[in-house]
C-alpha positions in Angstrom: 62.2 134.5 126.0 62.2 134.0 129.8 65.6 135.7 131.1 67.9 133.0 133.2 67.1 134.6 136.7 63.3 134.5 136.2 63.8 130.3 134.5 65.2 129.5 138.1 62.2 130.9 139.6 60.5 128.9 138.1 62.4 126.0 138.3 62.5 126.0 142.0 58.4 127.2 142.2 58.0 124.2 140.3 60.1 121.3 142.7 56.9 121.3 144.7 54.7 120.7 142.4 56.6 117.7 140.7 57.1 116.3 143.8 52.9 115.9 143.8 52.5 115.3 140.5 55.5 112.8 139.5 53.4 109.3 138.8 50.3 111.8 139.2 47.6 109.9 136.5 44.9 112.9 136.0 44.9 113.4 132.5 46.4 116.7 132.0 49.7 117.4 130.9 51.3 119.9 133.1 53.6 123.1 131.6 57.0 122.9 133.9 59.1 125.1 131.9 59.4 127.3 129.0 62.6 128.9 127.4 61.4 131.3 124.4 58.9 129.2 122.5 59.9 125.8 123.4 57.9 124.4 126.7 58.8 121.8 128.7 56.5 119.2 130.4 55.0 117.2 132.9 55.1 113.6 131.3 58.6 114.5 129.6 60.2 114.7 133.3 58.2 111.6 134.5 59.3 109.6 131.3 62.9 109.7 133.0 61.9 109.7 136.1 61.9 106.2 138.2 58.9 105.0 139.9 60.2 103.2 142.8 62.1 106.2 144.2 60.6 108.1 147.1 58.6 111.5 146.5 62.1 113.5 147.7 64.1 111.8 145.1 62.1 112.3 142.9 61.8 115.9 143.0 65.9 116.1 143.4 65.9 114.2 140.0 63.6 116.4 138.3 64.9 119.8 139.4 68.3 118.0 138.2 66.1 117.8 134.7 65.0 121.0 134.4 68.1 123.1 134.8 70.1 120.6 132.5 67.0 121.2 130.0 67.0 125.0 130.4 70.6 125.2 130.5 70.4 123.4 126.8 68.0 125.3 125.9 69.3 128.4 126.3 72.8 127.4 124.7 70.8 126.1 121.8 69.0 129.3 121.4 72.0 131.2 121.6 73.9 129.1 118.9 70.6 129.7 116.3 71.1 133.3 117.0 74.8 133.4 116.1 75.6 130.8 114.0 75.2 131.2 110.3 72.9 129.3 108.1 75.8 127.8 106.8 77.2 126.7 110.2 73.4 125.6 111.4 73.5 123.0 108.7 74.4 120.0 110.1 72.4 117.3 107.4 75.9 115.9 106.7 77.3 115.1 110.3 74.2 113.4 111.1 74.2 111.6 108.3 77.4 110.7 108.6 76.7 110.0 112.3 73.6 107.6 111.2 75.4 105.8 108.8 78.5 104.7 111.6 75.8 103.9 114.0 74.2 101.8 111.5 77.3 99.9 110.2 79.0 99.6 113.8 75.3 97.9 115.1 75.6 95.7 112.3 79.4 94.8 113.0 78.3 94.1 116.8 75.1 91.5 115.7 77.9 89.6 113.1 80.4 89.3 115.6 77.7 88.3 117.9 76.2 85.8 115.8 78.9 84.2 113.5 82.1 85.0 115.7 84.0 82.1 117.3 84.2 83.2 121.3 86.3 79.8 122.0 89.9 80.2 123.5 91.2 77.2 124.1 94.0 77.0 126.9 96.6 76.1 124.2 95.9 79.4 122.7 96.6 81.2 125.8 99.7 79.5 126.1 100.9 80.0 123.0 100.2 83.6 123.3 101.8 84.0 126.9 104.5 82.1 125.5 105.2 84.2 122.2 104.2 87.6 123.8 106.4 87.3 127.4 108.0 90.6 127.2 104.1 92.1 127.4 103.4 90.2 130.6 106.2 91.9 133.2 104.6 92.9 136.3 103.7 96.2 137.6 103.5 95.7 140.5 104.4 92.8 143.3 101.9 90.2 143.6 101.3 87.5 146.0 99.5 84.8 147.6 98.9 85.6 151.3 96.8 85.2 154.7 96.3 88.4 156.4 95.0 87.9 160.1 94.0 91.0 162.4 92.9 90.4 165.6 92.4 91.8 169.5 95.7 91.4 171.2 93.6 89.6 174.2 92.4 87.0 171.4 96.0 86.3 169.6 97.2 82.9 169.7 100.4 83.3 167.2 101.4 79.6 167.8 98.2 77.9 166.5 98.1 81.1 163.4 101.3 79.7 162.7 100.3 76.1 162.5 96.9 76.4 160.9 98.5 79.3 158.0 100.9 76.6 157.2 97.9 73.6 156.3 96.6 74.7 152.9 94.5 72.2 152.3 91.0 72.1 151.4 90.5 70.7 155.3 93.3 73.7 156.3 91.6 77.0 154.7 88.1 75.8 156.3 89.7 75.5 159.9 91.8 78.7 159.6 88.4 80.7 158.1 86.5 79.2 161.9 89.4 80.8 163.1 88.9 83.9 161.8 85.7 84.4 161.7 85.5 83.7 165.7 88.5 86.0 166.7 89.7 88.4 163.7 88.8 91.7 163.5 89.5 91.5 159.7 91.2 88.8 157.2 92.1 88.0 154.6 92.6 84.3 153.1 93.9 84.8 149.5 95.9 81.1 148.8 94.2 80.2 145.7 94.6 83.5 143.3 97.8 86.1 143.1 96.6 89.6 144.4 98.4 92.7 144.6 100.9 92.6 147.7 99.7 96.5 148.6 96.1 94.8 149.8 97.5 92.9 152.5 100.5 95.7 153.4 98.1 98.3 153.7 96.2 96.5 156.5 99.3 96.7 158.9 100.1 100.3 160.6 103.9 100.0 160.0 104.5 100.9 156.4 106.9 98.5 154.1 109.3 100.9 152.7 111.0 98.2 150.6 108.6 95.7 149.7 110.7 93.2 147.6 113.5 92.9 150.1 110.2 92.6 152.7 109.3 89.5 150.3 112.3 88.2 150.4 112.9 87.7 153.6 109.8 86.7 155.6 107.6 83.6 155.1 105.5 84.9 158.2 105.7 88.4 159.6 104.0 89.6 163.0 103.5 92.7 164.6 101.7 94.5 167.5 100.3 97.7 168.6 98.5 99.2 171.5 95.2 97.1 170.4 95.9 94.5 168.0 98.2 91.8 166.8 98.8 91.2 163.0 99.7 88.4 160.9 101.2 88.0 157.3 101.5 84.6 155.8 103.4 84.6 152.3 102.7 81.3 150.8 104.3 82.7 147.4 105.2 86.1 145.3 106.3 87.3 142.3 108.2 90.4 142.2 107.7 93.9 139.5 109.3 93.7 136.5 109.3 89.5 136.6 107.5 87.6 133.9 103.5 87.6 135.6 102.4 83.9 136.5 99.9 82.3 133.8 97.0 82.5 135.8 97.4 85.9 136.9 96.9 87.2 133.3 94.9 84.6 131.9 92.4 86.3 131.6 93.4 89.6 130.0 95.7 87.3 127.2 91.9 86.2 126.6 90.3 88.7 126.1 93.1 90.2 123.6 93.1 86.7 121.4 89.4 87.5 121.1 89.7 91.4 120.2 92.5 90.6 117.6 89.9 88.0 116.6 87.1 90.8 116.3 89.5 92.7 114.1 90.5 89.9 112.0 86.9 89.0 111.8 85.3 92.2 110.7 88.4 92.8 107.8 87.3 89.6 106.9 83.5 90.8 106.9 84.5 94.2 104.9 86.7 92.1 102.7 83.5 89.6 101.7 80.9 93.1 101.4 83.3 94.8 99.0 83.7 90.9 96.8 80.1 90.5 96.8 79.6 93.9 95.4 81.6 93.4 92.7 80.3 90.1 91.8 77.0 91.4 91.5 77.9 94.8 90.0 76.5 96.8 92.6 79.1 99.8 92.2 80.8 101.5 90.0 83.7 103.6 90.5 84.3 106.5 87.7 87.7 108.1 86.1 88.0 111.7 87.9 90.5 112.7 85.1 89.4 114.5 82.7 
């Protein structure tokens, strides 16, 4: 068995020479590596290996390769020389391994194949509705215009008027706004975010952001270079119920996993019927 200094020898002696011979189509298979009597190479590194990665990446990736493989190696050799025949035998946990793959690949194509994926919006309701106490915000959330911009380019009257038009016809003029004089924005009227994106864009920290909620609609402040703008247009506060269509989503997505659960006891259920209707197993008196 190579020894572990004289393996990274080799392992670096041989970054060169993948480097050349990664894609390489002469017909011989190239030895990379050996620990004891088990070899490593060529095509087994460019098997994992990308094509369309330059020559440099690609010799990173498989010097990556080769350590993790002789580091495995090695642990694997050392484990068959101290385990004990009894401990090396490891038929039942794959077995056991095989058989949950094969059951849990089987679950997945039923639920993909026969599982109903509609939520209707009266389901979500019903579930917001009956489950309120789940749905109490975290965190502060709003709906907001954040506006950075030079201090020689601020205009706070006409940011005033144009944040105040959310319209269709509104957002569109206020984005030409922006995106001629803002150093960065953001327009976020039509979805509730996290209050902490638009308070972290301003220098002066909000030490009490739900009385800072509270009391301003609009809020403006300068610096040395710039002048920034905060529109509220609405918030909610931590600990309030969350707005509907903040959670929507995630109240869909748990209808549909108690679904899968439902489903699959129902699945089990039908397997274990079946198989006694057709006598397929037979369970025998362990008392003697």
């Amino acid at each position: 068995m190579l020894n572990l200094k004289n393996t990274y020898k080799l392992v670096i002696v041989s970054m060169a020479f993948i480097a050349g011979c990664i894609n390489s189509k002469t017909p011989e298979d190239k030895l990379v590596a050996r620990v004891g009597t088990i070899s490593l190479y060529q095509s087994e590194i460019s098997s994992v290996i990308p094509h369309d990665i330059s020559p440099a990446d690609s010799a990173v990736m498989a010097e990556d390769y080769i350590k993790k493989w002789v580091k495995q190696e090695l642990m694997l050799q050392k484990a068959q020389e101290n385990l004990s025949p009894e401990q090396k035998n490891v038929t039942r946990e794959l077995q056991d391994y095989r058989n949950s793959l094969l059951i849990y690949r089987f679950k997945n194509e039923l639920v993909a194949q026969r599982m109903d994926t509609t939520v209707t919006e009266a389901e979500i309701l019903d579930f917001y509705t009956n489950n309120a106490d789940n749905f109490k915000l975290n965190n502060n959330i709003v709906k907001a215009i954040f506006i950075k911009t030079p201090n020689e380019l601020a205009n706070p009257e006409e940011l005033r008027q144009l944040s105040g038009n959310s319209s269709a016809e509104g957002i569109i003029e206020l984005r030409d706004y922006c995106l001629r004089y803002a150093k960065n924005y953001e327009i976020i009227t039509d979805r509730w975010v996290n209050f902490d994106l638009i308070a972290n864009n301003i220098p002066e920290s909000i030490e009490k952001p739900e009385q800072f909620l509270r009391q301003n609609d609009i809020y403006e402040m300068s610096d040395s270079t710039y002048y920034y703008f905060i529109s509220i247009h609405d918030y909610k506060l931590k600990n309030e119920l969350a707005p509907l269509e903040y959670v929507k989503d995630n109240i869909k997505n748990l209808i549909l996993n108690r679904r899968k659960i439902e489903f699959l006891k129902q699945v089990e259920n039908s397997v274990y019927t079946e198989g006694i209707r057709n006598n397929t197993f037979k369970i025998f008196n362990s008392e003697k």
